[in-house]
C-alpha positions as CSV (number, residue, x, y, z in Angstrom):
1,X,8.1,-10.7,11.4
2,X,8.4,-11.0,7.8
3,X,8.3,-7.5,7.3
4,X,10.9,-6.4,10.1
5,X,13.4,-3.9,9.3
6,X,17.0,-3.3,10.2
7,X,18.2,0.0,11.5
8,X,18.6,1.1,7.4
9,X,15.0,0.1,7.2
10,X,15.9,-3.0,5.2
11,X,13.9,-5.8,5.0
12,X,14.1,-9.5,5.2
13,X,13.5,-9.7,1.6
14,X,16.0,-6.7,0.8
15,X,18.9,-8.7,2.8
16,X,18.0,-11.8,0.9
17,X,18.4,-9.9,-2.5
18,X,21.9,-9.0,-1.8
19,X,23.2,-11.9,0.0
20,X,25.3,-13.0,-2.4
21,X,25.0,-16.4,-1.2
22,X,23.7,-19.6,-4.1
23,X,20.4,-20.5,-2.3
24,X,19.3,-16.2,-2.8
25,X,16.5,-17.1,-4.9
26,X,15.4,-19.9,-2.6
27,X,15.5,-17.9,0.7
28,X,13.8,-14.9,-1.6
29,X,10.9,-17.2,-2.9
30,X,10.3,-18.6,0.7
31,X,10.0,-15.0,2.0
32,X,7.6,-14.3,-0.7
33,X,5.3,-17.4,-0.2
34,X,5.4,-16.2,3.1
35,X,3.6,-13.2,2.7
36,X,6.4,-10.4,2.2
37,X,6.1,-7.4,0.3
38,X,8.4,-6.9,-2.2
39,X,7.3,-2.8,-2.7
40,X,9.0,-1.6,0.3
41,X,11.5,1.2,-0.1
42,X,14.5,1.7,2.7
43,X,15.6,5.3,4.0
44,X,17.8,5.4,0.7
45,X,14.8,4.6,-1.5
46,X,16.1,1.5,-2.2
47,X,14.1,-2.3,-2.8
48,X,15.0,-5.5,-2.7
49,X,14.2,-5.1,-6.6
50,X,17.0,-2.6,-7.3
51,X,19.1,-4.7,-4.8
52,X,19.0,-7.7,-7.1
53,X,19.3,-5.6,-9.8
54,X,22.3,-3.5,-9.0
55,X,24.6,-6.8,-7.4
56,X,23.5,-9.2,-10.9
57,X,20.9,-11.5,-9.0
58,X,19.2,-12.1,-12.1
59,X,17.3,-15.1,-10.4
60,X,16.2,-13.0,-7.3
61,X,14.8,-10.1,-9.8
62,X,13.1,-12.3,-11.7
63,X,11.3,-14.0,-9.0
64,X,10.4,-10.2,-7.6
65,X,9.4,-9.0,-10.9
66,X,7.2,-12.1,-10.7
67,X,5.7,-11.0,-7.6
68,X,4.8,-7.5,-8.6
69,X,7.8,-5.5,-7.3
70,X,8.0,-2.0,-9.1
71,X,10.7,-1.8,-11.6
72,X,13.3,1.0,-9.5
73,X,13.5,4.4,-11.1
74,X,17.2,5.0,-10.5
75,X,19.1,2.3,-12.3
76,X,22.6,4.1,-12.3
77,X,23.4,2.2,-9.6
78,X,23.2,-1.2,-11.6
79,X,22.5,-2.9,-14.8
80,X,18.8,-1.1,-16.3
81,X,15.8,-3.0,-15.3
82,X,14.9,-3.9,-18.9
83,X,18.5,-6.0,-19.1
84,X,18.0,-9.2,-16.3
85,X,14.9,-11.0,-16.8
């Protein structure tokens, strides 16, 4: 169930990257070990890339730039991709 979405077609890994909460990264690295994709795109076009982005999880977005997510297109919703490692 990795990949089950919530009624905005968010993701596990989505939720994670906006939780706010200090163990993020650790709750987003388990997910990916654990097979998730971190390409998805919810009905606003959104991923859990631009989440991390746009709400300063600098850890979270490094650990899904790590994993291959594709850098968002629409960063005036947040910081631009190129400024959290």
């Amino acid at each position: 169930m990795i990949m089950a979405r919530d009624s905005g077609r968010n993701t596990a890994l989505m939720r994670a990257a906006l939780s706010y909460e200090p163990t993020a990264a650790q709750v987003v690295e388990l997910l990916l070990a654990s097979g998730a994709n971190p390409a998805p795109k919810n009905e606003t076009g959104d991923t859990a890339l631009s989440f991390a982005l746009r709400f300063g999880e600098t850890p979270v977005a490094a650990l899904l730039r790590k994993a291959g997510a594709p850098e968002p297109t629409d960063v005036t919703k947040g910081p631009a991709p190129a400024d959290v490692d």
